[in-house]
Structures are given as C-alpha cells and as structure tokens.
C-alpha positions in Angstrom: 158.3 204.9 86.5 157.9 208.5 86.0 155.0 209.9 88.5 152.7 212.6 86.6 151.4 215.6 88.8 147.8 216.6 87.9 145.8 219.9 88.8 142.4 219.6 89.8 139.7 220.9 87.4 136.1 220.7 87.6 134.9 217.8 85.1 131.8 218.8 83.0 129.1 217.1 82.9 129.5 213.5 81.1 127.5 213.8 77.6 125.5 211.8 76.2 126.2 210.2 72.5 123.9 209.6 70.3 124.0 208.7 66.6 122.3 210.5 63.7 122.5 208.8 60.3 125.7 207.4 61.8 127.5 210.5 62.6 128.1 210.8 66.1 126.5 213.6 68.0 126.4 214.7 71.6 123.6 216.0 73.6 124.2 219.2 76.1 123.2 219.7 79.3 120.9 222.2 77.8 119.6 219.2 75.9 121.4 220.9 72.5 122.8 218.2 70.3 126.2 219.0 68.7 128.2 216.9 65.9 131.2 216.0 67.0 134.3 217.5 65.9 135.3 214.8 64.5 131.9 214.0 62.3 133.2 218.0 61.7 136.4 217.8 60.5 135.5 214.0 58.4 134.0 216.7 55.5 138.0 217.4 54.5 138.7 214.4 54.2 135.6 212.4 52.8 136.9 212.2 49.4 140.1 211.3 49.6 139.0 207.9 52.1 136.2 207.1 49.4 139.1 206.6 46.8 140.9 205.3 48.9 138.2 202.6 49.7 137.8 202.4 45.8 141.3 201.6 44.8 141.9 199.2 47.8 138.3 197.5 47.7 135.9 197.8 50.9 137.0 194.0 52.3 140.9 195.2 52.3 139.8 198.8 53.4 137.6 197.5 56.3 140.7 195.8 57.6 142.8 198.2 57.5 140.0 200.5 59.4 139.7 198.2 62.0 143.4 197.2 62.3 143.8 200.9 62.7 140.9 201.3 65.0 141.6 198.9 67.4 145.8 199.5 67.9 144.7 203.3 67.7 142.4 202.6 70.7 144.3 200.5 72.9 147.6 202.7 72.6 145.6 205.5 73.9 144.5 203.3 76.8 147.7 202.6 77.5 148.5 206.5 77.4 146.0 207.4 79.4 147.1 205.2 82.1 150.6 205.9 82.4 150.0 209.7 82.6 147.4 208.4 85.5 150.5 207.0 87.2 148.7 203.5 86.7 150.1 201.6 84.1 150.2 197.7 85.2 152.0 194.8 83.7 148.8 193.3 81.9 149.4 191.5 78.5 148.9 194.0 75.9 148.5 194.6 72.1 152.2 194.3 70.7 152.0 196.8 68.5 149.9 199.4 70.7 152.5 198.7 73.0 155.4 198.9 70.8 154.3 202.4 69.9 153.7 203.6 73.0 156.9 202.7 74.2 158.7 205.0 71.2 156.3 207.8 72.4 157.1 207.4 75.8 160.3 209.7 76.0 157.8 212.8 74.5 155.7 211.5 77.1 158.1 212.4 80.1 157.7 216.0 79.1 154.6 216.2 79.9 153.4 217.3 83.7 150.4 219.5 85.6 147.8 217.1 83.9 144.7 219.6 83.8 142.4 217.1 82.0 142.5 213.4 80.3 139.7 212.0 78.3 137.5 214.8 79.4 134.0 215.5 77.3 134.0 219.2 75.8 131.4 221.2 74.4 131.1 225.0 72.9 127.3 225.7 71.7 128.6 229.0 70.6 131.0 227.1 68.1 128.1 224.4 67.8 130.4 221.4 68.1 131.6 218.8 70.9 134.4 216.3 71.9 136.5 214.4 74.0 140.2 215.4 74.4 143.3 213.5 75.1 145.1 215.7 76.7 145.5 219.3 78.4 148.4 219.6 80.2 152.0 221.3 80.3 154.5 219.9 77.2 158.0 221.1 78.6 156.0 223.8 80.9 153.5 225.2 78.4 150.4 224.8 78.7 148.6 222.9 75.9 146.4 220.5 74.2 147.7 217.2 73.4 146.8 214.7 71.4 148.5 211.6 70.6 148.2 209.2 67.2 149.0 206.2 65.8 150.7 205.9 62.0 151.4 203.1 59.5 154.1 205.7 58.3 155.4 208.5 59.6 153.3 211.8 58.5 153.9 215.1 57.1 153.1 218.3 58.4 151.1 219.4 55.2 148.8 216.0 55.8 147.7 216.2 59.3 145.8 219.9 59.1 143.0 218.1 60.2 144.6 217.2 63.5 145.7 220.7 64.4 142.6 221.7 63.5 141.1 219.2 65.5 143.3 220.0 69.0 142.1 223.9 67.8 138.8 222.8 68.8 139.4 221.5 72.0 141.5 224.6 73.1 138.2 226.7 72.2 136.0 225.0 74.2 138.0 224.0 77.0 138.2 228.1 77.0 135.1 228.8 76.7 134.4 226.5 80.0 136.8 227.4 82.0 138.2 230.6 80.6 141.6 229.8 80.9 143.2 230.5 77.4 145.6 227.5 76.0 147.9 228.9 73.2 149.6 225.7 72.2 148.8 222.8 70.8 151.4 219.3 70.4 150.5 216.6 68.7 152.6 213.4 68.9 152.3 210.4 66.4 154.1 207.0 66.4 154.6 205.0 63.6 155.0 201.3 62.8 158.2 202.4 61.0 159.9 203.5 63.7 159.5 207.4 63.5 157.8 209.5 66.7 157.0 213.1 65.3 156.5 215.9 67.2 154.7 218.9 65.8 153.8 221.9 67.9 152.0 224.6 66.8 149.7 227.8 67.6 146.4 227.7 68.4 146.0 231.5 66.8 147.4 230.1 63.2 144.3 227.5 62.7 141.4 229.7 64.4 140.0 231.3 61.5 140.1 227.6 59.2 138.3 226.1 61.9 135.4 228.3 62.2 135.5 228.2 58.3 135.2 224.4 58.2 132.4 224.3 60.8 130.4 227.0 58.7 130.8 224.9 56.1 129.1 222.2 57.9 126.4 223.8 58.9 125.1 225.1 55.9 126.0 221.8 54.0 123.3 220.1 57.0 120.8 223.3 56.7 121.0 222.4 52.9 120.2 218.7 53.2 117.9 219.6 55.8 115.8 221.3 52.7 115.9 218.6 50.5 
C-alpha cells in the first residue's frame, strides 16, 4: 500500500455544532456562530431538491437521501483512512468500497497531507466547515474533496462543489495565511466513471461571496418578519 507523507499543521480549535431550525451551525472560539457552508451553499439548490422530492414522492426520496447519505459517509471514512496510511481489512460497505477502489488511482497522486477532516472557520466571510482534504494533487497544493455519484456528473452541475472547496481555501487562508490556488474535486460513480475536475480558486471567488450575501440578507430579512 501506498504510504502518504503529511506536514504538520496546527489544528484549530474543534467547533462546536449546533442546530438552528435544523440548519447546522457552528459556534467560534469567540463564541460567534456561523452557518455552515454547506446550510450556505443548500440556497442554490433548494428548488431544484423540492421538485425533485415532488416528482419522486418523500418515501422514495427519503431513500434515496439516506442510501446516498450513508455510502457517501462511509466512502469518505474509508478515504480518510487510507490517506492516514491506516486502512485495515474490516468488512465494509460494498458499494462505498467499490467506489473507493475506482478513486483510488487519483488517490496515489496525492502527497504532503496538510489537513484531513479538519474544522474551518472565517468570521470575516461569516461561514464555517469541515474539509476533506488539503494537500498536494500531483505537487500542487490544493483543496480536495472527494464525492460519491449515482451517475457520473457534468461540470456545469457541480458549481456548487467548486464553490464549496472555494470556501475552504478562504478560510484555511485566512488561518494560516498560506494561499491555496487550486482546488480538485474527484467523484465516483456507481456507473463506473471517476471524474476529475480541477479548477481555480480565483475563477469562483467573487460567486462565492455573492452567494453568502445572499444568505445573509435572506436571514436579516426573515429575521424581521
């Protein structure tokens, strides 16, 4: 098995979660309490899951969710411990596994492991998170994040993603002040397909701070109701 190097970086402090009308949040060590970028990012996409749930019906779309959910979750456990050079021979989810192993030559080009599931926070963008993955991808520093797929994906549906990995690369920045200019996201699919899309943190910047605006004046406005 391939052995992964990592660099030693000063953890933040672990926040803590909490749930607000069932949108997670976390709370700061200055006790501010930040939506998640996630809860974020869910505003572009809020319409297009409620007609989905529609058309489908809430039982079918529930299952799906937690199907989803649950492979999602334990192929990202199984990630996280191969890059930790700890990967056992326990019995696993067979298709979590089976799409781990069709990531896992994308995997081997990654190296210098700077942080893995790793809490993040920026009060200055007013948002916080948990990241994959920052790390070299074939000796380039960059955020990382890796997802499952019924299907394979196209570029022009997984904005929210890049936006997403955005994010992280801002507030990892603003804790550390070391700059990350790329991000790679990696997806396997139950049909087979591993896509690899890298991109610029400079091209999704300005859409980010857009969308989180947005957010915030859609809670001040609640907020006056």
């Amino acid at each position: 098995m391939m052995y992964f190097r990592h660099i030693f970086f000063k953890k933040p402090p672990e926040l803590i979660e909490h749930q607000i009308s069932g949108k997670r949040h976390y709370k700061t060590p200055s006790g501010k309490l930040l939506p998640s970028v996630t809860t974020v990012l869910n505003l572009m996409s809020e319409a297009g899951i409620n007609a989905w749930r529609k058309k489908v019906g809430e039982v079918e779309a529930d299952k799906v969710m937690e199907y989803a959910t649950t492979t999602g979750t334990e192929m990202h456990t199984i990630i996280e411990e191969y890059l930790d050079n700890k990967l056992d021979e326990v019995e696993r989810n067979p298709r979590a596994l089976k799409l781990f192993h069709q990531m896992e030559p994308e995997l081997k080009k990654i190296n210098n492991i700077t942080a893995q599931e790793v809490p993040l926070f920026s009060e200055k963008l007013g948002v916080a998170g948990r990241v994959d993955c920052i790390a070299e991808f074939d000796k380039v520093l960059s955020v990382i994040d890796f997802k499952s797929s019924r299907k394979k994906k196209q570029k022009s549906w997984i904005k929210k993603y890049f936006l997403q990995a955005t994010c992280y690369a801002l507030m990892f920045n603003d804790l550390t002040d070391k700059k990350i200019d790329q991000l790679v996201i990696l997806i396997s699919a139950d049909d087979g397909t591993v896509d690899v899309y890298i991109e610029k943190v400079s091209d999704y910047v300005e859409q980010l701070k857009g969308v989180i605006e947005d957010y915030q004046l859609r809670k001040e406005f609640e907020g006056r109701k």
